[in-house]
N, CA, C and O atoms as a DFTB+ gen file, in Angstrom:
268 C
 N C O
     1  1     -29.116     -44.176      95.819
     2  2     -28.930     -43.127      96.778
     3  2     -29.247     -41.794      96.096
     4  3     -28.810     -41.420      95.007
     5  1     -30.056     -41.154      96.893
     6  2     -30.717     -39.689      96.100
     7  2     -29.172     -38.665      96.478
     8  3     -28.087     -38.946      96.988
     9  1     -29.763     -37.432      95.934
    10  2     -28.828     -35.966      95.627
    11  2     -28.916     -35.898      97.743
    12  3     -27.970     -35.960      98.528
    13  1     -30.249     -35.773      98.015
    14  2     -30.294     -35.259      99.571
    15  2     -29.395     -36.462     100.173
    16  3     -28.277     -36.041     100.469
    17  1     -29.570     -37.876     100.444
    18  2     -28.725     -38.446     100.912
    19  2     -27.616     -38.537     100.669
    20  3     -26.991     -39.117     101.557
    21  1     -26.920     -38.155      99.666
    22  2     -25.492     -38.114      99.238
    23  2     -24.978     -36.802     100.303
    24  3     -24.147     -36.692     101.205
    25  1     -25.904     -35.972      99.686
    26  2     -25.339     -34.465     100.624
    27  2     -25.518     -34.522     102.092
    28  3     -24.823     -33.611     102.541
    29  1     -25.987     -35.016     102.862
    30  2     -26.272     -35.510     103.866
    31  2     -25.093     -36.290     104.574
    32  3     -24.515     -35.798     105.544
    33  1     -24.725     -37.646     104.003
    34  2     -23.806     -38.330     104.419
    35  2     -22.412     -37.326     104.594
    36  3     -21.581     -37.321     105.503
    37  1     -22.513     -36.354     103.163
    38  2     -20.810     -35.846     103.173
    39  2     -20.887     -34.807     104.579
    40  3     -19.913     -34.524     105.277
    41  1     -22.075     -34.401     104.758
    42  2     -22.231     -33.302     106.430
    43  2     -21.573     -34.159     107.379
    44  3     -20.537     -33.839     107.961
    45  1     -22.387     -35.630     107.587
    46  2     -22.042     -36.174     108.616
    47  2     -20.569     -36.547     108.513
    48  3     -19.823     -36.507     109.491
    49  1     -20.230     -36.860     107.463
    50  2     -18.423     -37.376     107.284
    51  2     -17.540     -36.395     107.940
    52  3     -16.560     -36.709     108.615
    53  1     -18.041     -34.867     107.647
    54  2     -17.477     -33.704     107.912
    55  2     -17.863     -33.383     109.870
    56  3     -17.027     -32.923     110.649
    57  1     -19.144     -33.734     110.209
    58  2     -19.019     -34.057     111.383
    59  2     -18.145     -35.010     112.352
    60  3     -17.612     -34.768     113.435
    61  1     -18.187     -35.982     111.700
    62  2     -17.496     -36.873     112.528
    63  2     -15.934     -36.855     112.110
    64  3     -15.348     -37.931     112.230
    65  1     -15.230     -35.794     111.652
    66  2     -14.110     -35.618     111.208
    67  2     -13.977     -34.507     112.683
    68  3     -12.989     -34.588     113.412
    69  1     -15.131     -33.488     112.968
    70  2     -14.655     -32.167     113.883
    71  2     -14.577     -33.110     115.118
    72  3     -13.631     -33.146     115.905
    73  1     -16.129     -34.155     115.198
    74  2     -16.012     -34.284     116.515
    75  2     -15.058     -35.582     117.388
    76  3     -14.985     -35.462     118.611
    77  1     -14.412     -36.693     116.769
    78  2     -14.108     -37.619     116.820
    79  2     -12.467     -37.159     116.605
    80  3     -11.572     -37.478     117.387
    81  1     -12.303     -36.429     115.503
    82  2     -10.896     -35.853     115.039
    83  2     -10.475     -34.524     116.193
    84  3      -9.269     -34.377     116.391
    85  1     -11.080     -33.935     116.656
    86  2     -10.404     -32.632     117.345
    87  2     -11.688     -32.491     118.394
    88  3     -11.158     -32.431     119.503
    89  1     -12.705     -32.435     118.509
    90  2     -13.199     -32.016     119.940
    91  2     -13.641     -33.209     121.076
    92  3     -13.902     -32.849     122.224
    93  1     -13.699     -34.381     120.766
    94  2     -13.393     -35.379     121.899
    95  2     -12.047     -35.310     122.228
    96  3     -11.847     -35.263     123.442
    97  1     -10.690     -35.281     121.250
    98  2      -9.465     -35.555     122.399
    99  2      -9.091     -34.037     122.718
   100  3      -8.650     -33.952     123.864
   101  1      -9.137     -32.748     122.014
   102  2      -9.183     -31.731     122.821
   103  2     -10.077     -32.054     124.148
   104  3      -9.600     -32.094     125.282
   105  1     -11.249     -32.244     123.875
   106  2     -11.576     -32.197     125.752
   107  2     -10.730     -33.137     126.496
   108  3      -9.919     -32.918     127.396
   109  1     -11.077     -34.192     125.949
   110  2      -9.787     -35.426     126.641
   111  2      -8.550     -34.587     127.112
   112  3      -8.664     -34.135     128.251
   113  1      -7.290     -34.270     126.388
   114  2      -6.566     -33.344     126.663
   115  2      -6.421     -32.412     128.113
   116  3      -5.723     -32.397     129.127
   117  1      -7.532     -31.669     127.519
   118  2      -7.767     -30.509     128.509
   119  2      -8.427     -31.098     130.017
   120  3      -8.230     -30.458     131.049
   121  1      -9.025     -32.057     130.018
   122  2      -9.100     -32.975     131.286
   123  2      -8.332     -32.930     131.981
   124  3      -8.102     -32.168     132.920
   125  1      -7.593     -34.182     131.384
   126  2      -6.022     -35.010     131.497
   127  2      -4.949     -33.834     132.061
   128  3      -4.087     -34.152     132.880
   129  1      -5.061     -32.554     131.599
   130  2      -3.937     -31.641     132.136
   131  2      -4.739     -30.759     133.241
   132  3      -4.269     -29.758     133.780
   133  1      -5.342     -31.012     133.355
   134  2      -6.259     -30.113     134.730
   135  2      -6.511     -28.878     134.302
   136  3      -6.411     -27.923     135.073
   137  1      -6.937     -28.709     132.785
   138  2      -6.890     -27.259     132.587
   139  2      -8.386     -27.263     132.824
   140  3      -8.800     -26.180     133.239
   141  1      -9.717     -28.636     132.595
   142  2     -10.721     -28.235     133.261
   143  2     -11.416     -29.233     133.836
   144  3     -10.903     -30.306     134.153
   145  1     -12.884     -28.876     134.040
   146  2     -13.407     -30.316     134.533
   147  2     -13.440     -31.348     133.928
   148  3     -12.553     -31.576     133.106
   149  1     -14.591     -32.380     134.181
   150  2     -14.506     -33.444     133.821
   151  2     -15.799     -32.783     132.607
   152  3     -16.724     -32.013     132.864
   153  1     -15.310     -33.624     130.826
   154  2     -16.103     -33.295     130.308
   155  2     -17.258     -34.121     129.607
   156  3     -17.280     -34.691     128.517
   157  1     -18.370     -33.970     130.773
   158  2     -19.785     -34.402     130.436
   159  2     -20.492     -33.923     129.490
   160  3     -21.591     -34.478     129.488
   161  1     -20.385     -33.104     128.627
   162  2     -21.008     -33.034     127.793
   163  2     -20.392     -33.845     126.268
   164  3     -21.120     -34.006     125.288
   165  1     -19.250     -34.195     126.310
   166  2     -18.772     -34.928     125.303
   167  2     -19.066     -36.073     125.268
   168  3     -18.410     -36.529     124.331
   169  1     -19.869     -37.151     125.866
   170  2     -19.840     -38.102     125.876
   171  2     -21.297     -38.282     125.418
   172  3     -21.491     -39.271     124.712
   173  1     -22.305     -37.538     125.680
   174  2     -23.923     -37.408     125.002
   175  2     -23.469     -37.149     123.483
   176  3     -24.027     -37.949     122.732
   177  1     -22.731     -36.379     122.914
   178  2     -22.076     -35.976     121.794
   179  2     -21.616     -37.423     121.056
   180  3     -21.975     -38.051     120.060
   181  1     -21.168     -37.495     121.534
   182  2     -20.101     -38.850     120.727
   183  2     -20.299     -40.132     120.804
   184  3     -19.580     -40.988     120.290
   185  1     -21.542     -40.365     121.618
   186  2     -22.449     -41.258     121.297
   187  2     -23.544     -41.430     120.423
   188  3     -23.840     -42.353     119.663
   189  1     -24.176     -40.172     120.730
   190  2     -25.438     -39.787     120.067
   191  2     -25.076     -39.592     118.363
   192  3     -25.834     -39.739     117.405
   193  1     -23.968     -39.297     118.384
   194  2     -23.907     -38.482     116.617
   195  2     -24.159     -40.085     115.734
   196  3     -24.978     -40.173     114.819
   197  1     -23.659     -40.778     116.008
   198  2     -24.230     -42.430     114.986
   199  2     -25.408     -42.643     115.318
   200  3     -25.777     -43.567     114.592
   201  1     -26.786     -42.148     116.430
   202  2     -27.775     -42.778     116.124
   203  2     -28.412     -41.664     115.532
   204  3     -29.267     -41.702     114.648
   205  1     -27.817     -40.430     116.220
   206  2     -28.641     -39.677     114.952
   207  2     -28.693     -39.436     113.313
   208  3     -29.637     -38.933     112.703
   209  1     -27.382     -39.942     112.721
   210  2     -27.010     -40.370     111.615
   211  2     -27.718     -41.106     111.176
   212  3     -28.474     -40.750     110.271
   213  1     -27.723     -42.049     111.532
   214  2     -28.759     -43.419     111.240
   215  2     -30.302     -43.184     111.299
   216  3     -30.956     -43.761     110.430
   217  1     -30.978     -42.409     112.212
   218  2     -31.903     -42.161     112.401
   219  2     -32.623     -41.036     110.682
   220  3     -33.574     -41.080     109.900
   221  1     -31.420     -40.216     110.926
   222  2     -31.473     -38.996     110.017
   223  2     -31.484     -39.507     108.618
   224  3     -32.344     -38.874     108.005
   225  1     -30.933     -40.332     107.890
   226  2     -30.905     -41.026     106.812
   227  2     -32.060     -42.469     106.587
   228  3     -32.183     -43.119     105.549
   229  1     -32.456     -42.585     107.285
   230  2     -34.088     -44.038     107.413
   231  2     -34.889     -42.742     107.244
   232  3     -35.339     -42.510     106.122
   233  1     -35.112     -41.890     108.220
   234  2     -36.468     -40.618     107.588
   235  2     -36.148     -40.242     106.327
   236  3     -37.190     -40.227     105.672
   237  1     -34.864     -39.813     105.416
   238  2     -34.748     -39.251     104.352
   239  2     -35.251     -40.546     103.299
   240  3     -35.955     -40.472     102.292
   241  1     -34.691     -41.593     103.853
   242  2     -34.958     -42.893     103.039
   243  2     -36.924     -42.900     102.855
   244  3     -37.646     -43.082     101.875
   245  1     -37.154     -42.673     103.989
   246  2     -38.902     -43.527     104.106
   247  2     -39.595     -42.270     103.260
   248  3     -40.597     -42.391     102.555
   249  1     -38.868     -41.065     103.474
   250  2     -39.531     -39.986     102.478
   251  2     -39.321     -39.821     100.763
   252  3     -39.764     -39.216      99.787
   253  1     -38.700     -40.437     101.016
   254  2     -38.154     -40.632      99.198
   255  2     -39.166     -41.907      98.515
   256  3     -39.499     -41.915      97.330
   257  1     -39.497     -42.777      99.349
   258  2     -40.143     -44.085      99.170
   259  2     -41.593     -43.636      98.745
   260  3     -42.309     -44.161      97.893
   261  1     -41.936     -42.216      99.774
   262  2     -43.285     -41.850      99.935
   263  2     -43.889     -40.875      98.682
   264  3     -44.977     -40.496      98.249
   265  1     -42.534     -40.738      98.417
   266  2     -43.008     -39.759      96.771
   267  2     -43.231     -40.255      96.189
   268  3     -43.561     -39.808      95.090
C-alpha cells in the first residue's frame, strides 16, 4: 500500500465517521421530530460514499501499477 493510498483511506475513515456517525441520524432525527422534510438527499450520500471509495482507490491502485 503506497503513502497516497494510506492517506486516502484515513480521509475516507474520517468521512464515514461525519457521515454515518452524525449526519445520517441527525437527518434521521430531524425527520422523525417534524423539524423537517423528508431527507432525500441523504440517502444518494450514504450509499454512494462505498462505491466511491472503492472506485477512488482501484484508479489510485491502476496508477501506481502504470508507473
Amino acid at each position: 500500500m503506497s503513502k497516497s493510498e494510506k492517506k486516502w483511506r484515513r480521509i475516507y475513515i474520517a468521512l464515514y465517521i461525519f457521515v454515518y456517525g452524525i449526519y445520517v441520524p441527525y437527518n434521521l432525527l430531524m425527520w422523525l421530530g417534524g423539524e423537517e422534510g423528508f431527507p432525500i438527499a441523504m440517502f444518494p450520500i450514504a450509499i454512494g460514499l462505498p462505491f466511491m471509495k472503492k472506485n477512488h482507490i482501484n484508479s489510485i491502485r491502476e496508477k501506481e501499477q502504470n508507473v
